[in-house]
VOGU-3710 file (C-alpha; in Angstrom, 3 decimals, decimal comma):
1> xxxxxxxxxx> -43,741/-45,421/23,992  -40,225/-44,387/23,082  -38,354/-46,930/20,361  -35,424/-47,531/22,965  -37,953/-48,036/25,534  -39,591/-50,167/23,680  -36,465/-52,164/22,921  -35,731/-52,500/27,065  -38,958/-53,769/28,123  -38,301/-56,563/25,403
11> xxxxxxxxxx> -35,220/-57,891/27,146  -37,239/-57,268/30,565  -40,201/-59,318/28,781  -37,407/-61,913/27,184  -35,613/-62,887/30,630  -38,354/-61,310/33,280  -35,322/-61,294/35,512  -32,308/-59,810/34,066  -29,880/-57,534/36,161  -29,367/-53,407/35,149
21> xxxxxxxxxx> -26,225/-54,142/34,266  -26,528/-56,511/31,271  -29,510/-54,534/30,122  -27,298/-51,917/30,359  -24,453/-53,490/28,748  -26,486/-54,891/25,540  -27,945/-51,132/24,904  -24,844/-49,129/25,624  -26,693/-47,190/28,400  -26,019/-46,573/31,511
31> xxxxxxxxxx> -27,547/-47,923/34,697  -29,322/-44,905/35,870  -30,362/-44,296/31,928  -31,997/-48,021/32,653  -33,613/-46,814/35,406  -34,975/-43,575/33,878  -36,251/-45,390/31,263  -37,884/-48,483/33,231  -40,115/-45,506/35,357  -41,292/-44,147/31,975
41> xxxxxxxxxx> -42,420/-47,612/31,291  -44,141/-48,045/33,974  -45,913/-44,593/33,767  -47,732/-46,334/31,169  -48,274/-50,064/32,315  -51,219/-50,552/34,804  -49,830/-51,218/37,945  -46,025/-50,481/37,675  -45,464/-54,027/37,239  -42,103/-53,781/36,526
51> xxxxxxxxxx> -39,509/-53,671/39,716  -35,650/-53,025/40,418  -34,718/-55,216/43,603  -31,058/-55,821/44,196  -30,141/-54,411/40,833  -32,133/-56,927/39,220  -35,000/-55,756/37,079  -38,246/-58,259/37,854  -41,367/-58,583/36,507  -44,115/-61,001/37,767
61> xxxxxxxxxx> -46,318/-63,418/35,981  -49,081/-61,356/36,385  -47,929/-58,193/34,927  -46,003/-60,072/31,694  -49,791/-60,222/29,640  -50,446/-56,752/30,254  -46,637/-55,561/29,502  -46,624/-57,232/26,165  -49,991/-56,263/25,548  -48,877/-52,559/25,619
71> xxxxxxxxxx> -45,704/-52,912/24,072  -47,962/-54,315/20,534  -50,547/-51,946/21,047  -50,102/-50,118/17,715  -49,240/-46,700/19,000  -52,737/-46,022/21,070  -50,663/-43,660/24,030  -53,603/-41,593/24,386  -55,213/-43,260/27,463  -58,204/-41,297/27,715
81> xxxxxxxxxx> -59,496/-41,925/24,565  -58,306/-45,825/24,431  -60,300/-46,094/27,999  -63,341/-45,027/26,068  -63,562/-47,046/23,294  -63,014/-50,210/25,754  -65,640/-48,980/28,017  -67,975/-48,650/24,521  -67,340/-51,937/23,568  -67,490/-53,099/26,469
91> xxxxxxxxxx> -71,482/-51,643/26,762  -71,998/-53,117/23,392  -70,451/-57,054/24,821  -73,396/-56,486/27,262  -76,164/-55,431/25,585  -75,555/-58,303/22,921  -75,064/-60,822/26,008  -77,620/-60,031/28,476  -81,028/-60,101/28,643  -81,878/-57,675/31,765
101> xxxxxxxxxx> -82,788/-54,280/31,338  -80,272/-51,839/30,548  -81,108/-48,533/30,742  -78,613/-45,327/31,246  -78,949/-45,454/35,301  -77,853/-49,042/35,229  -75,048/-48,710/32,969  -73,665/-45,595/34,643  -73,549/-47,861/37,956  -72,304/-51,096/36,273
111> xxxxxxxxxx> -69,195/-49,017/34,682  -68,482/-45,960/37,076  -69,475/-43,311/34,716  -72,281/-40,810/34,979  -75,757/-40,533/33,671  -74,384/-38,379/30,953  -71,369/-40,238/30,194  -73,181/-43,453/29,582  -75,474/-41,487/27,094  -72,374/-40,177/25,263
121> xxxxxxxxxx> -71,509/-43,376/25,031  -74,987/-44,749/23,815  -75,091/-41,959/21,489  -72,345/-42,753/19,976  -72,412/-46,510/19,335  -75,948/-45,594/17,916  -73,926/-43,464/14,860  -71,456/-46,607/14,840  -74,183/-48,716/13,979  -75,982/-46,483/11,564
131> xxxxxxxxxx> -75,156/-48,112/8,744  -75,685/-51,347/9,193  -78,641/-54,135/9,215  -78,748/-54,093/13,330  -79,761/-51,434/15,241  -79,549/-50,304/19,191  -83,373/-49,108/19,989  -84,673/-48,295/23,115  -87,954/-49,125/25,401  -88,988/-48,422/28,487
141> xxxxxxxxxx> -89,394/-51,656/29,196  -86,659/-53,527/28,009  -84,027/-50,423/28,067  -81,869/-50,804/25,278  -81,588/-53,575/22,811  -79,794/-54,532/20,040  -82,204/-55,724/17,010  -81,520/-57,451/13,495  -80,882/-60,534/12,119  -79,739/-63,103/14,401
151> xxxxxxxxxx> -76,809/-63,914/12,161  -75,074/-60,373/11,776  -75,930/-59,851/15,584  -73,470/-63,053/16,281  -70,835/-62,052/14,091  -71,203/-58,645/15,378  -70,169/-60,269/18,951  -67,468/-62,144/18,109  -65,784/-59,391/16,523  -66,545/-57,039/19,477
161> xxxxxxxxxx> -65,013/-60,068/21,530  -61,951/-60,095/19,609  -61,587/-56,486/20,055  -61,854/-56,772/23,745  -58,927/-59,255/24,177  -56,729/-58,166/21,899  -56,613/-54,969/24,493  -54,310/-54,098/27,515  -57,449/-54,045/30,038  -60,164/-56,125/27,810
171> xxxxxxxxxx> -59,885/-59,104/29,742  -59,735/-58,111/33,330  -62,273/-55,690/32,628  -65,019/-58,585/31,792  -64,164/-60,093/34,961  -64,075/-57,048/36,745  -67,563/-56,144/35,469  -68,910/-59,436/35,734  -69,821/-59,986/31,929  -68,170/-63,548/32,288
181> xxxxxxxxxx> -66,331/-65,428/34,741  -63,001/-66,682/34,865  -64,704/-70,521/35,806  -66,540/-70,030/32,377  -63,385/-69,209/30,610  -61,241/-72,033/32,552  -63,981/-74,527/31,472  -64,005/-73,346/27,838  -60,597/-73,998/27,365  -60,550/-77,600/28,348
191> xxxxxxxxxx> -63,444/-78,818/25,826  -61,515/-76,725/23,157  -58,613/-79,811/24,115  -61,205/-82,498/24,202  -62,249/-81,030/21,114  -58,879/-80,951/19,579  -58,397/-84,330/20,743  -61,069/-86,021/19,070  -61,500/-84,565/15,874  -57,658/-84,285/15,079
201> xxxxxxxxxx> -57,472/-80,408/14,692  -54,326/-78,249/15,816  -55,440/-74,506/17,004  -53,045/-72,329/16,965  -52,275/-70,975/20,471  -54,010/-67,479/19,595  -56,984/-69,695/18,773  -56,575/-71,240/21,942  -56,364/-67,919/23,896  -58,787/-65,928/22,186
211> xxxxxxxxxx> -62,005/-69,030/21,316  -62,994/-69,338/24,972  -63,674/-65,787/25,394  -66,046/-65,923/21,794  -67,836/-69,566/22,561  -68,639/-68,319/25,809  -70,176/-65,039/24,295  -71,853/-67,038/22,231  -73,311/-69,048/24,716  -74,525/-65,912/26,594
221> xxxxxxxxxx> -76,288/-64,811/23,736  -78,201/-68,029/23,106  -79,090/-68,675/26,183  -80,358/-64,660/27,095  -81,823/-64,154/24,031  -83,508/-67,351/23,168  -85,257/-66,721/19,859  -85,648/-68,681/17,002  -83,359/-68,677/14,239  -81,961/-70,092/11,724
231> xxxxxxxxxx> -79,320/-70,390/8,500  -78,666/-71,969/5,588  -75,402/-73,968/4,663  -76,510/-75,365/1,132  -73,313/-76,301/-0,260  -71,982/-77,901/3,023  -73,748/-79,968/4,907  -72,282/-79,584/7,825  -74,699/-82,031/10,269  -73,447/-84,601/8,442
241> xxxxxxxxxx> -69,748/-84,043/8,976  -67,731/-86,235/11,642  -66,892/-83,188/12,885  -70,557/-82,303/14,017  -71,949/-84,719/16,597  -68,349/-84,585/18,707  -68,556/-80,488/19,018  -72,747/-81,238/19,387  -71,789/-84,064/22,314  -69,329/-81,682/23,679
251> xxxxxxxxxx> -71,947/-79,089/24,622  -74,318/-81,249/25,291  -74,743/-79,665/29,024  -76,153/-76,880/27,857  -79,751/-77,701/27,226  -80,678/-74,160/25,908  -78,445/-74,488/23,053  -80,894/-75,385/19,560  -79,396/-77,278/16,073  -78,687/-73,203/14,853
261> xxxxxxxxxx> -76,902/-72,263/17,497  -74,600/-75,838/17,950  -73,994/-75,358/14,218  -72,957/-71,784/14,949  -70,415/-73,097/17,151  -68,930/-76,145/14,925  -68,526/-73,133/12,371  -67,060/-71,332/14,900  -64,074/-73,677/15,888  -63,831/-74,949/11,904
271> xxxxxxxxxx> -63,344/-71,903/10,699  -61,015/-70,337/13,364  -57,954/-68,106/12,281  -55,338/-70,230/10,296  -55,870/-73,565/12,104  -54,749/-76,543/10,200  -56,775/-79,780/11,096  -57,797/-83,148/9,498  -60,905/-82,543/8,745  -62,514/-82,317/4,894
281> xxxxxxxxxx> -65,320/-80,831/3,467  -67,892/-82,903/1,952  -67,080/-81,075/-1,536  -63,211/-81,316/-0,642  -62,385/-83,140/-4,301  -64,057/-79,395/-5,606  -61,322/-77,555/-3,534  -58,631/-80,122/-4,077  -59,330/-78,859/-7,806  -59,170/-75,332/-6,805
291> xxxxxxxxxx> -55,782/-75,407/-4,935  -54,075/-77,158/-7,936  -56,078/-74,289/-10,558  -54,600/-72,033/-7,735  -51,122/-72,997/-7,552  -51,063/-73,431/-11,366  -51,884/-69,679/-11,972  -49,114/-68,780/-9,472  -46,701/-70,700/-11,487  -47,232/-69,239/-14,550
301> xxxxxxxxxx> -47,629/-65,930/-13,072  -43,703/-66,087/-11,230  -42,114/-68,213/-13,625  -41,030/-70,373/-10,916  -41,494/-73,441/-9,701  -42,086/-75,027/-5,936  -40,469/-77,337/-3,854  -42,408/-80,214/-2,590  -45,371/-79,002/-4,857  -47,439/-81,904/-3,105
311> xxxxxxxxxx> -46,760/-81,056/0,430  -47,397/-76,622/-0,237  -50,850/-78,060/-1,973  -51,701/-79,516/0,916  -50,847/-76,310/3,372  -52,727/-74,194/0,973  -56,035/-76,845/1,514  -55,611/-77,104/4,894  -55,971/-73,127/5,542  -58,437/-72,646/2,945
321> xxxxxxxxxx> -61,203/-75,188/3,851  -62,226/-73,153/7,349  -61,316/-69,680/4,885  -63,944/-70,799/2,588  -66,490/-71,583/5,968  -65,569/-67,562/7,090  -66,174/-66,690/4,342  -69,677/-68,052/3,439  -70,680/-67,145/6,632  -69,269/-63,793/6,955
331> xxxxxxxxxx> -67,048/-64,155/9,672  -64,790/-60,878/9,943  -61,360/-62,549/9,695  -58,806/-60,466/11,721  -54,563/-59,857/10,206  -52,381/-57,719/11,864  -50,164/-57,956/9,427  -52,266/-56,817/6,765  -50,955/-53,578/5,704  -47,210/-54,221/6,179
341> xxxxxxxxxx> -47,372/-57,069/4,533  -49,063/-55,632/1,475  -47,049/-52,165/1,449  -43,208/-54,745/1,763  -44,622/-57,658/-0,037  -47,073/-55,698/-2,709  -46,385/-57,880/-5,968  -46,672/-61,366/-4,462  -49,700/-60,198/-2,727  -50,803/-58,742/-6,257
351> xxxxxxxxxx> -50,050/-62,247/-7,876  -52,027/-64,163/-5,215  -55,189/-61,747/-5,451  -54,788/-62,805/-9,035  -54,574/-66,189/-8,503  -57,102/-66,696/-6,171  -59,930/-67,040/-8,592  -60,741/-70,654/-8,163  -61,365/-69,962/-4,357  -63,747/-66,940/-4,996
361> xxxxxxxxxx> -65,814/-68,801/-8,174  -66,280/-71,252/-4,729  -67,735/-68,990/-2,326  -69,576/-66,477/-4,795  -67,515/-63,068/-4,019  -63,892/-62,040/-3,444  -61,773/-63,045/-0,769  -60,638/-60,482/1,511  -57,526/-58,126/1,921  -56,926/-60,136/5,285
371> xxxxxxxxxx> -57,414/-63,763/3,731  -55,557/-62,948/0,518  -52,755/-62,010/2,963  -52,738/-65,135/4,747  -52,473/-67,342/1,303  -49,989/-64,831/0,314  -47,928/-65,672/3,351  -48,063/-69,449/2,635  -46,768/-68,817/-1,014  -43,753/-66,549/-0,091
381> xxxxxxxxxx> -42,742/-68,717/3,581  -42,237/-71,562/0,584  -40,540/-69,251/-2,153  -38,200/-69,246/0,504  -37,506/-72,246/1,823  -34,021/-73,665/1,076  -31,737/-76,467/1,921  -30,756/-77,128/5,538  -27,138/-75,318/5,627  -25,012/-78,171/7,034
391> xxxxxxxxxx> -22,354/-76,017/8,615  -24,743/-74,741/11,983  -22,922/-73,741/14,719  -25,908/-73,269/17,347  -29,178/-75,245/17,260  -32,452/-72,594/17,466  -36,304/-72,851/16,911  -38,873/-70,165/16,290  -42,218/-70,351/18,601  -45,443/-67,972/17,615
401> xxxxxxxxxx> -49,120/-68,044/18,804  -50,025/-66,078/15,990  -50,440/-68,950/12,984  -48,629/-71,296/10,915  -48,253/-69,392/7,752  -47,059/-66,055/10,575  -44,616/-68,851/11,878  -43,187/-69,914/8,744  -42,643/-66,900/7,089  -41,108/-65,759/10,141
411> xxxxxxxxxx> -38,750/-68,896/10,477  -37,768/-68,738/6,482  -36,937/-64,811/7,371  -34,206/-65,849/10,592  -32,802/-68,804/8,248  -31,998/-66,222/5,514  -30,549/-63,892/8,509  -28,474/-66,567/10,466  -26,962/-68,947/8,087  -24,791/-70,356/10,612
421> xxxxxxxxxx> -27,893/-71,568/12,845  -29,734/-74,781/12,430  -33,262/-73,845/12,837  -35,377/-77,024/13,935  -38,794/-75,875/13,010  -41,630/-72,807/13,654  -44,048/-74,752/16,400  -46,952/-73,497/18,340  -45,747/-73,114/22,128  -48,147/-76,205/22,963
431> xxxxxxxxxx> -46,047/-78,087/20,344  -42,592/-77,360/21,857  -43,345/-78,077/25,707  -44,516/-81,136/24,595  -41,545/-81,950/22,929  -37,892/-81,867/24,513  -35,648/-80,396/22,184  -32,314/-79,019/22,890  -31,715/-75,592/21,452  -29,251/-72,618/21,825
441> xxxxxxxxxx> -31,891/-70,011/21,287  -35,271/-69,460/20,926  -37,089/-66,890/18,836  -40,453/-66,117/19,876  -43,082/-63,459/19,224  -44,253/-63,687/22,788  -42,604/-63,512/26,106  -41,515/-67,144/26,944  -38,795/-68,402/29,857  -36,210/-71,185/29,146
451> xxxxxxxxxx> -32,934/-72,074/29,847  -32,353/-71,161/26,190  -31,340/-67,669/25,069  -35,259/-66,528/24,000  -35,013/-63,143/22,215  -39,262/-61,860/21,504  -38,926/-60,992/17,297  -42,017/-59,105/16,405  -43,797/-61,762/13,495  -42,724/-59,358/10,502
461> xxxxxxxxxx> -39,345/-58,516/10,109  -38,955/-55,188/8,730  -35,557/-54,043/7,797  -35,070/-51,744/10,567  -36,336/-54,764/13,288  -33,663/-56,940/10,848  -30,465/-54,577/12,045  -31,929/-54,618/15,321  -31,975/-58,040/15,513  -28,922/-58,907/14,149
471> xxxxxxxxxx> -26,965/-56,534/16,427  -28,891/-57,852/19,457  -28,112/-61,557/18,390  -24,341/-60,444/18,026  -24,495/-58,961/21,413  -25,617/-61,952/23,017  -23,596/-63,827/21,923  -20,694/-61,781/22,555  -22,001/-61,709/26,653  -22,506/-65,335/26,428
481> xxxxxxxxxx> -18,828/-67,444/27,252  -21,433/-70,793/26,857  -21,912/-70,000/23,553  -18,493/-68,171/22,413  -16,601/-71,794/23,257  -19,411/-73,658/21,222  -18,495/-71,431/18,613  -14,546/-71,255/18,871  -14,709/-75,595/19,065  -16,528/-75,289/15,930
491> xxxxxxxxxx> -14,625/-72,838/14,206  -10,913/-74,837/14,731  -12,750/-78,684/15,122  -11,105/-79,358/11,573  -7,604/-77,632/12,517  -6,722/-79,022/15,403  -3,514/-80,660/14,771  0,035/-78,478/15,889  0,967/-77,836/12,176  -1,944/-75,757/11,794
501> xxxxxxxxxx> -1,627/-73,726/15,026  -1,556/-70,443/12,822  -4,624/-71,369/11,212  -6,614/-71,887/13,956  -5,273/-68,536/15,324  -6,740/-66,708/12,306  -10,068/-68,628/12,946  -10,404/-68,137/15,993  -9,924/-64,483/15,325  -11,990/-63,743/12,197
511> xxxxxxxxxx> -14,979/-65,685/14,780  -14,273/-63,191/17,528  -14,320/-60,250/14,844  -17,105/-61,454/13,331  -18,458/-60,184/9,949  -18,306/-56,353/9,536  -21,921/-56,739/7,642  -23,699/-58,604/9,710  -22,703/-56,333/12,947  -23,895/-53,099/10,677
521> xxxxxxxxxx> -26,731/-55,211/9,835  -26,468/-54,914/6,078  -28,423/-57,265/4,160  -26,739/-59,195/1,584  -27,764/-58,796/-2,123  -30,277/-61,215/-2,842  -31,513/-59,766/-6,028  -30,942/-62,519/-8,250  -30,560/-60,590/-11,724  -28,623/-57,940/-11,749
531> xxxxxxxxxx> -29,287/-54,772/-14,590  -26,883/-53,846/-16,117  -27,194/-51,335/-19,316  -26,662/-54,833/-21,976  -30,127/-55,865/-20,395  -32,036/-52,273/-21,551  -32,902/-51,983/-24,877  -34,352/-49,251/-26,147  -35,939/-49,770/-30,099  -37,169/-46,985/-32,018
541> xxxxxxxxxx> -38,192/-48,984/-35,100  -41,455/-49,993/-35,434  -42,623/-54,059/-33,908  -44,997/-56,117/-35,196  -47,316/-58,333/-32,758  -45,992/-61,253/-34,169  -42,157/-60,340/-33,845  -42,252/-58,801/-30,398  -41,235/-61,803/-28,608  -38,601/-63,007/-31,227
551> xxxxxxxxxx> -37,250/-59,201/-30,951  -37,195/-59,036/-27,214  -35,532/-62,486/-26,466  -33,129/-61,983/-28,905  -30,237/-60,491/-26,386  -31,095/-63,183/-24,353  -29,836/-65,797/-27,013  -27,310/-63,961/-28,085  -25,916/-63,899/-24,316  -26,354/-67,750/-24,282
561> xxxxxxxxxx> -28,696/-67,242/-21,426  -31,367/-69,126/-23,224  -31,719/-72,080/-25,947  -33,975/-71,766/-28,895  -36,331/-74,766/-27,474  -37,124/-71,941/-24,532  -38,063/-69,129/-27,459  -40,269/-71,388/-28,482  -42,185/-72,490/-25,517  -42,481/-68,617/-24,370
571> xxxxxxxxxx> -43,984/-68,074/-27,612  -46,218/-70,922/-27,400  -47,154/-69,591/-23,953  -47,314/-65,757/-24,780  -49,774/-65,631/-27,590  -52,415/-67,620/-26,149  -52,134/-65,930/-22,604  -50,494/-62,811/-22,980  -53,153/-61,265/-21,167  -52,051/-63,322/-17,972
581> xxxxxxxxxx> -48,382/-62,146/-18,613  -48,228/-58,748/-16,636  -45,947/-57,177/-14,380  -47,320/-53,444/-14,667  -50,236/-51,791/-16,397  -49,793/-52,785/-20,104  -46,281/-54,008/-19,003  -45,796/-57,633/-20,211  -43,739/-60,269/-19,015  -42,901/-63,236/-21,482
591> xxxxxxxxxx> -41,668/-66,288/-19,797  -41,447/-70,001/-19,964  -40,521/-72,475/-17,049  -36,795/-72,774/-16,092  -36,519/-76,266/-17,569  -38,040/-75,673/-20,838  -34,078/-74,291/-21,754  -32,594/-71,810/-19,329  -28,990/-71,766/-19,476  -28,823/-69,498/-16,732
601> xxxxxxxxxx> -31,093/-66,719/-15,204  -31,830/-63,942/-17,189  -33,627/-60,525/-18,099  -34,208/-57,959/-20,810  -35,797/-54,522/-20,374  -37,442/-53,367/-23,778  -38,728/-49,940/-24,207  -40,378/-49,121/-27,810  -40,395/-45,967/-28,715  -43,462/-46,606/-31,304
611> xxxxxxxxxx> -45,691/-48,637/-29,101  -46,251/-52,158/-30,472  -50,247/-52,575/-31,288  -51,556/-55,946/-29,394  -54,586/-57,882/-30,247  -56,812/-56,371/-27,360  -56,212/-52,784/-29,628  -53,603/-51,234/-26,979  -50,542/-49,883/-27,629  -47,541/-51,018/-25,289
621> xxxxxxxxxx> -44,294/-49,140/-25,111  -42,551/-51,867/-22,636  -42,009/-55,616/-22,218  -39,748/-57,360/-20,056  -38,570/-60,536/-21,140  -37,574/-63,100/-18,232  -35,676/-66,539/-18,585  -36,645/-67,072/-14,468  -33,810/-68,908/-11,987  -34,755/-72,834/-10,796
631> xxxxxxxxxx> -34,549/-71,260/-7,438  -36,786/-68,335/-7,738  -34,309/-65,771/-6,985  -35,687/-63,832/-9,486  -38,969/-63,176/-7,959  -37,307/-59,982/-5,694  -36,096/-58,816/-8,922  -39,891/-58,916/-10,620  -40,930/-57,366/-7,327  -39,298/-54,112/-7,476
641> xxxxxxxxxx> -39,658/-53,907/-10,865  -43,641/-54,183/-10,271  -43,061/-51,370/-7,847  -41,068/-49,102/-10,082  -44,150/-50,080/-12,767  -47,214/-49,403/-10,138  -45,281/-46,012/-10,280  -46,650/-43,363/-12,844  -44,326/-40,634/-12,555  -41,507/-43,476/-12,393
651> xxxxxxxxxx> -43,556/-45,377/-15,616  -43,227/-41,870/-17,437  -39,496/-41,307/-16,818  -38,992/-44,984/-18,015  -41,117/-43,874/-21,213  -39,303/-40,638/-21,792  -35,802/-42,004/-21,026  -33,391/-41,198/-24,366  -30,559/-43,602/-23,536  -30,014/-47,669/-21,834
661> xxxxxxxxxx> -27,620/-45,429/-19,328  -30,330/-43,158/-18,291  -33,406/-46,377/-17,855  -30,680/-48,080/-16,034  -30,259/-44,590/-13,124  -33,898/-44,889/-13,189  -34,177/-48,111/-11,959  -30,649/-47,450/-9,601  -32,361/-44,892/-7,746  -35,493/-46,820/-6,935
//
């Protein structure tokens, strides 16, 4: 799907009934360009569920899932081939879930495929599962059959499950082929509430989407494939959590279910993608240890310090109790927003994998890409968090199903965007129609209908979705006379009297005109520490171990930037953990806290031209030495230098450079 299509079924999905001519009006297209566009749309969408009736551009309730499910899908046009691996999957969801006997005849008639198509497809999940400790074998009796360990057979459904939803068709097409019913699903969802309810949990609203479709999978297996197995917990006991006997109760009509498989479950909803919930581990003083090991080694690592320590300790436990359950049990924990978060956000998520060593001496091996990400999220939503900016002209809130660390960084990402909006919170969409609150706008990563302006953000803002945004906000607002007199009250509210008239001409004006930058969308420069060629040094004397910090801090004192009593603590620091200190390979980064005597923020490149021998016998030709900001602004700074570092032709053109001048174009062009 074309970009600018993609950018009109939002609206459609935003509004779901918005005329041609404001679409048209907020793209700069014209009305039969709309039109062109909304019957390549529906090309793709099942159904055509998108209409044009009276000019106005409809959608029904039906067809908004499926229209927002295609416009995520990441980039899977090729229908053929995306019909096959759902129909696969779909094979595999029944031969995990039913006990009859499948053979090729009676999948070719359960899915509308032939004889040989249905072997294609056998052979081929047979060299998906070649690797690994289950198996699809065949009998003539019993057709064919998944074998293995109970345990990696489970966790092999749930992730097939998760696959299947997370689709355009996945859902309809379990219906349609009768591998569950919509009265299962229905009922599912309401003891997830009662659940909720009485053990004080909050799911997110993903959770509460997607865990009816996996408990009742679950429940098909256990009760087609009643065998006897078990699994150890050792370091939890879980039966003897609160938590245990009201999930056990709660599926208590279901006779067929055994003490494995109601265990299974509890671990099922405990552990489910970034919930947040009361509950505690029976070693929680053990983790409680961990977080503050955990948010210690972050500290030291970005020289900076948090706001609310207390309360971001407590987020942190909160998501990584259930982590620590997926992650003993082997649950495959799923992130979208792995890879863009790693490739925009690579040195916090490369500080956080470092930090996270506490958590992994807990559950025996290393966390994964996908949970690192999530704790990495927590840490930077906080780095950014702010003070509420008291002059807010419009009132907004950000909604997402996705999680709370999603939602936050997401809502710390449109603060920093629109200073002039007073953003209430990030809630779950559960949380907010159970709420009343008055807002101008809503941004949400699904479709959802209000009275507000709701404008669908996807839940990472790249800079490209930032311009977007910004010029789509701007556009709104100039369309929206509501809004433009809310903002012109505001604007001459303190200039109202007649001696002022002129005044309140000019405001009213520059609001009208609006910023030049924010309509081209230009971010503002939020680097913190600016280079300049006084913070490059470039020594071609030989250093000592012991005089490398004293020599590298030494502009920094001379610039006032940083009081003796601060030299002193970085060396304190330095030479017992310089090891801990990097921002590149043998790139060190002395650094103290802000309060231990930072005038003001501050930074010194050092390149030594005869490499400085440290204790662990390797030479190092650069050092960077930091006096960090109280309000972490210099954390973007140590980003991109981390980038230009992970670099090596960059790391060699720093090493070769001749003059501060040429370092500095170095660093200018990056």
């Amino acid at each position: 799907m074309k970009l600018m299509d993609k950018e009109v079924l939002n609206f459609i999905l935003a509004h779901q009934e918005i005329s041609l001519e404001t679409v048209g009006q907020l793209l700069s297209k014209k009305e039969e360009e709309i039109r062109k566009m909304i019957e390549q749309i529906n090309s793709v969408l099942p159904g055509g569920s998108i209409k044009i009736q009276d000019n106005k551009i409809l959608v029904s309730g039906a067809g908004i899932e499926e229209s927002f499910d295609m416009l995520t899908l990441q980039e899977k046009s090729f229908l053929q081939e995306y019909e096959v691996e759902l129909r696969r999957n779909l094979i595999i969801y029944r031969l995990l879930t039913h006990h009859d006997p499948s053979s090729l005849q009676q999948l070719s008639e359960q899915f509308f495929v032939s004889r040989n198509t249905a072997f294609t497809d056998i052979k081929k999940i047979k060299e998906l599962f070649r690797h690994d400790p289950i198996q699809l074998s065949y009998s003539r009796k019993g057709g064919y059959q998944f074998k293995g360990p109970e345990m990696i057979i489970r966790n092999k459904l749930i992730q097939i499950t998760r696959d299947l939803i997370k689709t355009v068709y996945g859902k309809t097409k379990m219906i349609t082929f009768h591998l569950l019913s919509e009265t299962d699903i229905h009922l599912m969802r309401e003891k997830l509430e009662e659940i909720e309810h009485n053990i004080e949990i909050q799911l997110t609203d993903e959770q509460v989407n997607e865990l009816p479709y996996i408990l009742c999978a679950i429940l098909a297996r256990a009760k087609n494939h009643p065998i006897e197995w078990s699994f150890q917990m050792h370091r939890y006991d879980i039966r003897n959590t609160k938590e245990y006997p009201v999930i056990r109760d709660a599926f208590q009509d279901y006779p067929f279910l055994k003490e494995p498989d109601l265990i299974y479950l509890t671990l099922q909803i405990l552990s489910s993608n970034m919930i947040e919930s009361a509950f505690r581990l029976s070693d929680s003083d053990e983790i409680s240890l961990a977080v503050d090991r955990f948010v210690d080694r972050l500290k030291s690592k970005l020289a900076i310090g948090f706001i609310k320590e207390s309360d971001l300790k407590e987020k942190i436990l909160l998501h990584i109790q259930p982590a620590i359950f997926r992650n003993l049990l082997g649950f495959q924990i799923n992130n979208p927003l792995k890879t863009k978060f790693i490739k925009d956000h690579g040195f916090i998520y490369q500080v956080v994998s470092e930090s996270a060593a506490p958590f992994e001496n807990l559950i025996g091996h290393a966390l994964s890409p996908e949970e690192r990400v999530y704790l990495s999220m927590i840490v930077l939503g906080w780095m950014y968090q702010t003070k509420e900016n008291a002059k807010s002209i419009f009132k907004a809130v950000v909604l997402c199903h996705n999680g709370t660390s999603i939602s936050k960084l997401l809502l710390e990402n449109l603060k920093e965007m629109f200073p002039d909006f007073e953003f209430i919170g990030a809630y779950s969409f559960r949380q907010f129609e159970s709420r009343p609150i008055e807002v101008d706008f809503i941004f949400t990563t699904i479709p959802y209908k209000s009275k507000a302006t709701t404008i669908v953000v996807p839940p990472f803002l790249e800079q490209e979705s930032r311009q977007q945004l910004k010029k789509l906000v701007q556009k709104l607002l100039d369309l929206d006379t509501k809004k433009k007199a809310k903002g012109i009250v505001y604007a001459i509210k303190d200039f109202i009297p007649t001696d002022k008239m002129n005044l309140v001409e000019e405001t009213v004006k520059t609001f009208f005109e609006g910023d030049r930058k924010n309509e081209t969308g230009e971010e503002s420069d939020a680097s913190g520490l600016k280079l300049t060629e006084q913070n490059i040094s470039i020594l071609s004397y030989e250093i000592s171990w012991e005089e490398v910090v004293d020599t590298i801090f030494a502009p920094l004192l001379e610039r006032n930037a940083i009081e003796p009593c601060y030299l002193k603590a970085v060396k304190s620091a330095f030479y017992k953990h310089y090891q801990t200190m990097l921002i590149g390979p043998d790139v060190y980064l002395p650094h103290a806290r802000p309060d231990e005597g930072v005038n003001y923020p501050d930074i010194q490149i050092v390149l030594f031209k005869k490499a400085v021998m440290f204790p662990n016998h390797r030479p190092v030709s650069l050092m960077v030495a930091l006096a960090p900001s109280a309000d972490n602004s210099h954390v973007l700074t140590l980003s991109k230098l981390n980038d230009i570092f992970l670099d090596s032709k960059a790391l060699r053109q720093i090493k070769s450079a001749a003059s501060p001048k040429q370092l500095l174009k170095i660093f200018e062009r990056r």
